[in-house]
C-alpha positions, 0 to 999 in steps of 0.5 A, spaced: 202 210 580 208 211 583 215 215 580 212 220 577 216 221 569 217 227 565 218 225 559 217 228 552 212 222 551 209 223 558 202 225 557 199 231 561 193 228 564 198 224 568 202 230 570 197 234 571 193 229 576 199 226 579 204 233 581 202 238 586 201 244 581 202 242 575 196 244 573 197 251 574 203 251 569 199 247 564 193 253 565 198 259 564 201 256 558 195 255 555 195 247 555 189 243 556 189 238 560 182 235 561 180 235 553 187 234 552 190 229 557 191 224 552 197 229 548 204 227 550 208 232 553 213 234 547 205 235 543 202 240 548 208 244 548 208 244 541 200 245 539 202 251 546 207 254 542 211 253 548 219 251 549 219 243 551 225 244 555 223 251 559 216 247 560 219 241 563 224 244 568 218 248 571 214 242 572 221 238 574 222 243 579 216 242 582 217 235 583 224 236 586 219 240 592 213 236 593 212 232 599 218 234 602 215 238 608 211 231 609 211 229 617 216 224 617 212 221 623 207 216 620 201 218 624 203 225 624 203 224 617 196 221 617 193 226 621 196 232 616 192 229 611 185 228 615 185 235 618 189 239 611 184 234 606 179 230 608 176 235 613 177 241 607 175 237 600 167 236 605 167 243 606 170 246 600 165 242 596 159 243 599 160 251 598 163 250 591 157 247 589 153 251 591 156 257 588 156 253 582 148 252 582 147 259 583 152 262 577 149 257 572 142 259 574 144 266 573 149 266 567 144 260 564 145 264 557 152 266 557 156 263 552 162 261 557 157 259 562 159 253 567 154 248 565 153 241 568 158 244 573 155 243 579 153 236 577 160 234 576 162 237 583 157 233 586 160 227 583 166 229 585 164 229 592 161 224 592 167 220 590 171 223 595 167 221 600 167 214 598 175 214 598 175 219 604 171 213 608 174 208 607 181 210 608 178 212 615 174 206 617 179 201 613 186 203 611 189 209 616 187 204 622 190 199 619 196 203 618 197 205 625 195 198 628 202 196 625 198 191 619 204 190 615 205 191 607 202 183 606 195 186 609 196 193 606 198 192 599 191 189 597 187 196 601 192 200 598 192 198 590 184 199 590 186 206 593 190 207 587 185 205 582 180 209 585 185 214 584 185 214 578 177 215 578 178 222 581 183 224 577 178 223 571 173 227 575 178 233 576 179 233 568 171 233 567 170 239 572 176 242 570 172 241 562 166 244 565 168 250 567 172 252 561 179 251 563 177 256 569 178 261 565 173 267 567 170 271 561 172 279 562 164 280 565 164 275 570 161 277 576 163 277 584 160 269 585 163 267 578 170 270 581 170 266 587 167 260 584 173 258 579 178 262 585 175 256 589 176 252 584 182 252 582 184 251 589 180 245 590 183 241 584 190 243 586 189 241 593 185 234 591 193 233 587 197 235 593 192 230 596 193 224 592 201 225 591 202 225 599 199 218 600 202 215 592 209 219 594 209 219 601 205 214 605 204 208 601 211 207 598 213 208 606 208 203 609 209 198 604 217 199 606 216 197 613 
């Protein structure tokens, strides 16, 4: 999953599960990502009305940024993303669901209602948590045990692939809440739940780039 492209015939789904902020560009421009992950990007830009060449040079912007402040030191890096992701994706979730719960409780009749919201986050939760657990009993102490790439690289491609689940899981949840688009009567809780949100999803990215981008490729190389 490394060597992230952004060609015409990349498609958004990709990007968008692969590149810190990607996500955010794709929702201000009008294009889907969840329903329409499969579009390649010159189709999203197109269906978007939306210039090809301005689209792809904010995206390539994005990509000439991410995963340069990453700690160059491999334990101070593994501890950036305990403490700045393992720790906040558990205790987002928990409120998120939550507050997801009691805004399909109360709007249950509003056409734009997040339904199945709640029960898509708790999947998403529970898979992180899955993910997250392994990579602290298993990966990370191996990491920092000086395991070399041979015993590495089998850990390594199971995380990728599980990667690849979570990414289909942001796209569900981003589905099931509409595209976080709040309708003009949204309450407070409505507000502050797809604020939430869009962080969470945002974040689980900037997550998985750091260790596909930075880490893996660094640890396998030593």
């Amino acid at each position: 999953m490394t060597d992230i492209t952004l060609a015409p015939d990349s498609t958004v789904g990709d990007i968008a599960a692969r590149l810190p902020g990607a996500a955010e560009v794709f929702r201000r421009a009008g294009i889907s990502f969840c329903c329409g992950a499969g579009d390649s990007l010159a189709e999203a830009a197109g269906k978007a009305g939306r210039s090809l060449p301005a689209l792809t040079a904010e995206l390539q912007a994005l990509l000439d940024r991410a995963g340069r402040d990453a700690p160059a030191d491999t334990p101070a890096l593994i501890d950036h993303i305990l403490d700045r992701y393992h720790a906040v994706h558990r205790q987002e979730l928990a409120a998120l669901i939550g507050l997801a719960e009691r805004v399909e409780r109360v709007h249950a009749g509003h056409d734009a209602a997040p339904l199945g919201l709640a029960q898509g986050l708790a999947a998403l939760r529970d898979d992180l948590e899955s993910h997250m657990g392994k990579e602290e009993a298993l990966l990370f102490p191996a990491i920092l045990q000086g395991a070399g790439a041979s015993m590495l690289a089998g850990p390594i491609r199971v995380m990728q692939a599980e990667h690849q689940d979570t990414g289909a899981l942001l796209r569900q949840v981003e589905h099931l809440a509409h595209g976080l688009a709040l309708p003009q009567d949204a309450c407070g809780s409505w507000t502050a739940l797809y604020t939430g949100l869009r962080k969470l999803c945002d974040d689980v990215v900037a997550h998985i780039h750091l260790e596909e981008e930075v880490l893996f490729p660094r640890v396998l190389a030593s």
